[in-house]
N, C-alpha and C positions, 0 to 999 in steps of 0.2 A: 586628678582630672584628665579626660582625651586629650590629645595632643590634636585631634582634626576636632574643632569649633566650628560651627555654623558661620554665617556673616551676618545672616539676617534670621533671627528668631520672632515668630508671631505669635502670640496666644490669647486666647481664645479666654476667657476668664469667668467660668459657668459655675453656677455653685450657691452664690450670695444666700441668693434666696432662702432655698433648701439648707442651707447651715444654719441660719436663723431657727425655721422653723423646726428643726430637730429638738432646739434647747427651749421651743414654746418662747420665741424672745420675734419683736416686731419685725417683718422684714427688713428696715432700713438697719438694724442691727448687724443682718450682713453685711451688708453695703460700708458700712464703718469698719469691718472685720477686715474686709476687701481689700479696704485701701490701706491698709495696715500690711497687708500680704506684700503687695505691689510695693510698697516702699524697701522691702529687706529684701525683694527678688532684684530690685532696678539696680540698691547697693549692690549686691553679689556677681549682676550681669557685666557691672561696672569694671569690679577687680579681674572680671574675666575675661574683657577688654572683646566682648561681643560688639562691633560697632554700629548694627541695625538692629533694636527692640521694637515690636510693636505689639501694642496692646487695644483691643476693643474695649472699648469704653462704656459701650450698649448703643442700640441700632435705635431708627427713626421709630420703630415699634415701641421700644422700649420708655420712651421720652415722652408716647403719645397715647397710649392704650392704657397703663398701668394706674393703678387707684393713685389719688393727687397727693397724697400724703408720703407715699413710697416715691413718688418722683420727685417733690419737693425734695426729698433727703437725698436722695442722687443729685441733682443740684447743690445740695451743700457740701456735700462730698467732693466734688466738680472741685468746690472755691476752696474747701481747707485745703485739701488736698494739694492743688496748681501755688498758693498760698507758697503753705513748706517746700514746694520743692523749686520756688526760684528763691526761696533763703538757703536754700543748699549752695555752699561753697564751692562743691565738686561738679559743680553745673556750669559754672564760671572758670575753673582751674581747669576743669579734665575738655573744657570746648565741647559740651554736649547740646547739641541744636535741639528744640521743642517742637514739635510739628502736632497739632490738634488738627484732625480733617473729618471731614462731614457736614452734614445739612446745620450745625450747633446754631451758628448763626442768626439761621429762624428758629430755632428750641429752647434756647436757654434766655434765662433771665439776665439782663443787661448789666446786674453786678459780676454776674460769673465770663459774660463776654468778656467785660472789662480787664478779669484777671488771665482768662485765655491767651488774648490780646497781645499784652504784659511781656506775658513765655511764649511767643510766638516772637514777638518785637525783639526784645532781649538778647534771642539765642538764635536768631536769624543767620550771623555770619559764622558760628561754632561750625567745625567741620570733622572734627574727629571723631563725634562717636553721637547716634540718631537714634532718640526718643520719639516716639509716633504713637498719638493716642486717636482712636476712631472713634467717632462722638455723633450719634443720631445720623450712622453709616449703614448703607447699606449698599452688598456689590453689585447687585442688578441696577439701584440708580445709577452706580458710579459708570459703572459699561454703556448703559444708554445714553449719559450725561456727553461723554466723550465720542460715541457714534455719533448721539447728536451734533454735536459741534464741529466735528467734519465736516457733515454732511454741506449745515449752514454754509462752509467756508467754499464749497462745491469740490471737498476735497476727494467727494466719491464718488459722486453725480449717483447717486442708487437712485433707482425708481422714476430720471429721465428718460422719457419718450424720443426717439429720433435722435440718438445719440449715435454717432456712427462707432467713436471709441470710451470707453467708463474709466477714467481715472480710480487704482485701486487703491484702499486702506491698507498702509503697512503695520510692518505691525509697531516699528518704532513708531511712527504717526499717533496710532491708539496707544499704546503708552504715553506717549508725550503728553496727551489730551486726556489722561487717567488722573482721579484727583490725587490716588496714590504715585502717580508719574514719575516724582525724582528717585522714587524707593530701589532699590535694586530685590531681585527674583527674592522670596522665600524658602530657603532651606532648611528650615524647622517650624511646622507648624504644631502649637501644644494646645489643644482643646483640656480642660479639668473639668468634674462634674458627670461624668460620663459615666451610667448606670447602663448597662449593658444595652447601649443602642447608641455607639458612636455614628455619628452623625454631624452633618454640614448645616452651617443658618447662614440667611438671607445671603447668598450668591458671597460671602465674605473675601476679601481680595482676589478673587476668582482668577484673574491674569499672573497675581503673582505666584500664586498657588498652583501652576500649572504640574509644575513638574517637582512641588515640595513633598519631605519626607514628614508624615502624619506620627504624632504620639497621643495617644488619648488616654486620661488617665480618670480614673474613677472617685478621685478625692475632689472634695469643693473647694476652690477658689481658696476661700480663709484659710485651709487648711495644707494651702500648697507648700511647704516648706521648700528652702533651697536645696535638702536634701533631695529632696524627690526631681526639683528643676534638673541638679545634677545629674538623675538616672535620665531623665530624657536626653541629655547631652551626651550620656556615658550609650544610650542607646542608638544616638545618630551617628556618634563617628563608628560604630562596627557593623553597622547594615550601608549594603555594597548599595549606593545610588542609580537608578536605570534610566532616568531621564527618560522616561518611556519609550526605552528599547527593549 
């Protein structure tokens, strides 16, 4: 493995669908496959002692547009899923904090709140190593959500009249006020699924993504083996970071 590790790896987890449908099997099929993936990558990211993961869960689009019967199974997925992984041992030993962010709140069915809940409550005071799932997320609310509430607090005065001086937005300020907020910057961002048109959805961590190093890969989601995690890892510590210089 690199000796230079990320601190904070995002991914983007695209694919479900289209692996399903390749084998002529239901979409929620992926979605089961998915969360199959995501359990042997989270073990792996563990031993690798990565101490910020995060993973997209699917956007407020995704929880509100899609046929009732594919988001139903997303929902179940949600509960087994959150389920097994506060009967995980190494959740409790290794101090790893559960962080669910997004609109879920209003999305999800009140059995799977409850389990959210649970692994949020649980793993509250964990400090050493940061599980973050983004759940009916999207970055354009998140950035407006937190303008807005400045603004309320008259932390920017924008768009007062007869103001002789405007109180400015810093940027710690809007961090603060990001639902992502306590996260530290992303230095690996891994989009999968990527059929020759990599490409950004819905404004997705957009602040913390400022200045992160992109891998896009062309395998689906199911089929992300930690091997392949590996090459993305083996590919970020040897490309020189510019931090947009």
């Amino acid at each position: 493995m690199p000796t230079i590790l990320p601190k904070h790896v995002a991914i983007m987890l695209d694919g479900n669908r289209r692996w399903a449908k390749k084998r002529k099997l239901p979409s929620f099929r992926g979605h089961y496959q998915g969360a199959k993936t995501l359990e042997s990558l989270i073990e792996n990211a563990e031993k690798l002692e990565i101490p910020f993961l995060t993973f997209w869960g699917g956007s407020a689009g995704n929880l509100s547009k899609r046929p009732a019967r594919e988001v139903k199974a997303l929902f179940d997925v949600y509960g087994t899923y959150f389920k097994k992984l506060l009967r995980r041992k190494e959740i409790f030993e290794e101090k790893i904090r559960v962080r669910i962010i997004g609109r879920w709140e209003n999305m999800v069915p009140q059995n799977v709140k409850k389990i959210f809940r649970e692994a949020i409550e649980k793993t509250k005071n964990h400090k050493k190593y940061n599980l973050t799932f983004l759940i009916a997320y999207d970055g354009k609310e998140e950035m407006l959500s937190a303008i807005t509430k400045i603004s309320a607090r008259g932390g920017s005065a924008v768009g007062r009249k007869n103001q002789k001086s405007k109180a400015k937005i810093t940027e710690a300020e809007l961090k603060q006020n990001l639902w992502t907020g306590e996260l530290p910057p992303v230095d690996l961002m891994v989009r999968t699924g990527v059929e020759n048109d990599p490409h950004w959805s819905a404004g997705f961590m957009m602040w913390h993504c400022a200045d992160t190093q992109f891998y896009f890969s062309k395998t689906l989601w199911p089929d992300f083996t930690v091997k392949e995690f590996k090459k993305a890892l083996k590919n970020y510590a040897k490309t020189q970071r510019r931090f947009g210089g």
